[in-house]
N, C-alpha and C positions, 0 to 999 in steps of 0.2 A: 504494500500500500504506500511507503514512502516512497519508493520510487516511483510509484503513479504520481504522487503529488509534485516531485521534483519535477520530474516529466513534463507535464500537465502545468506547473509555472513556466518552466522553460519556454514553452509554445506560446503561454499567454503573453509572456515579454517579446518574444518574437512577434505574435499577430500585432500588439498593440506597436512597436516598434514601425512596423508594415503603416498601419493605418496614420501614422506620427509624421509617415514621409510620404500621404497619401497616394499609396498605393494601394486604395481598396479600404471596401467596409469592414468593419469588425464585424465579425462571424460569432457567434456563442461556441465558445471551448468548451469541450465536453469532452469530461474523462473519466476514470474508474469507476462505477455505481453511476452511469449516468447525470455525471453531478454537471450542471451548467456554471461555471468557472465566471464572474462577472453579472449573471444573469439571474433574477431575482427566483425563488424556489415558490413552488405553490404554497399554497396557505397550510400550515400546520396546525393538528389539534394544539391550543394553549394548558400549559400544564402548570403546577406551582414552581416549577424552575422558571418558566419565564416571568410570571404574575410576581416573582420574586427581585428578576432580573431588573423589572419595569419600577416594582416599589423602591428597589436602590436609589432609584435615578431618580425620583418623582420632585425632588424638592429642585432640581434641575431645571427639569421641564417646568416647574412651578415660577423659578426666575426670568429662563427664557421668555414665557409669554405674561410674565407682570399678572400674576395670580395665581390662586391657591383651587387646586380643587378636593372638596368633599368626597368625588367618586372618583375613583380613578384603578377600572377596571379593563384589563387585555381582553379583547374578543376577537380580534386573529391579528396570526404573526405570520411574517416571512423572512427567511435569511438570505442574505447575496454575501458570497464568497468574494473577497477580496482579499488586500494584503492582510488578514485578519476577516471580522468577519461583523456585516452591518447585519443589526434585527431590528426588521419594520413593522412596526404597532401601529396597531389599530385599540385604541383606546376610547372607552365610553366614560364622559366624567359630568356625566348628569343629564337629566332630560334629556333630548333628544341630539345633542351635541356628544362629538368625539375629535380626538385628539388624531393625528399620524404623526408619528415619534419615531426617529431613528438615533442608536443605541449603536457605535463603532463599539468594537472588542479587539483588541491589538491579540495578536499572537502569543501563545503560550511563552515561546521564548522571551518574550517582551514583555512579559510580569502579566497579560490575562486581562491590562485596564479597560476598565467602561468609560466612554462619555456619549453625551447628549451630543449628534451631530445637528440634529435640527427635531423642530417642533411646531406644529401647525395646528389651529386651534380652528373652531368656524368646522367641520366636517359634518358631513350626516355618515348615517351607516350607508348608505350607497356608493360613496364615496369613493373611487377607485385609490386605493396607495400602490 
């Protein structure tokens, strides 16, 4: 499996290097487990690792958009692999409002840090993230 993944970056520094010197669109790299390299994952069931991931953060997202919220529940997540790895929320924090929140995660060798990369308030649940 590490060698898929060395592999599998190798390539994506390549494609992305290609498209840098416009030669061409980027393509979705896809490697070992079908995993789309860059390219957002379908929505996964939320579990309390992530509802936990999201409460880390929540005083975050609370400065970001200049208020506090009373609700502030995950009702679907996606991940996109990158240098590391972004988790995109979908967050309900009251009435009929929700949040889309994304959540960087740096690489294990990189100590595993969270932050808030952005926060968007104003959502409904139809709302594509």
């Amino acid at each position: 499996m590490e060698q898929q993944w060395q592999q599998c970056g190798q390539r994506g520094q390549e494609q992305q290097q290609r498209q840098q010197r416009g030669q061409g669109p980027q393509q979705p790299l896809i490697c070992g487990g079908g995993l789309v390299v860059g390219g957002p994952s379908e929505l996964k069931p939320v579990t309390p690792e992530i509802q936990a991931i999201a409460d880390s953060l929540k005083s975050d997202v609370e400065k970001k958009l200049k208020r506090t919220f009373d609700v502030y529940v995950v009702v679907a997540y996606r991940t996109q692999v990158v240098a590391g790895t972004n988790y995109l929320f979908k967050i309900h924090c009251g009435n009929d409002e929700y949040l889309h929140v994304t959540v960087y995660e740096k690489l294990p060798g990189e100590g595993s840090v969270r932050s808030v990369t952005t926060a968007v308030g104003g959502k409904s649940v139809d709302d594509a993230f």
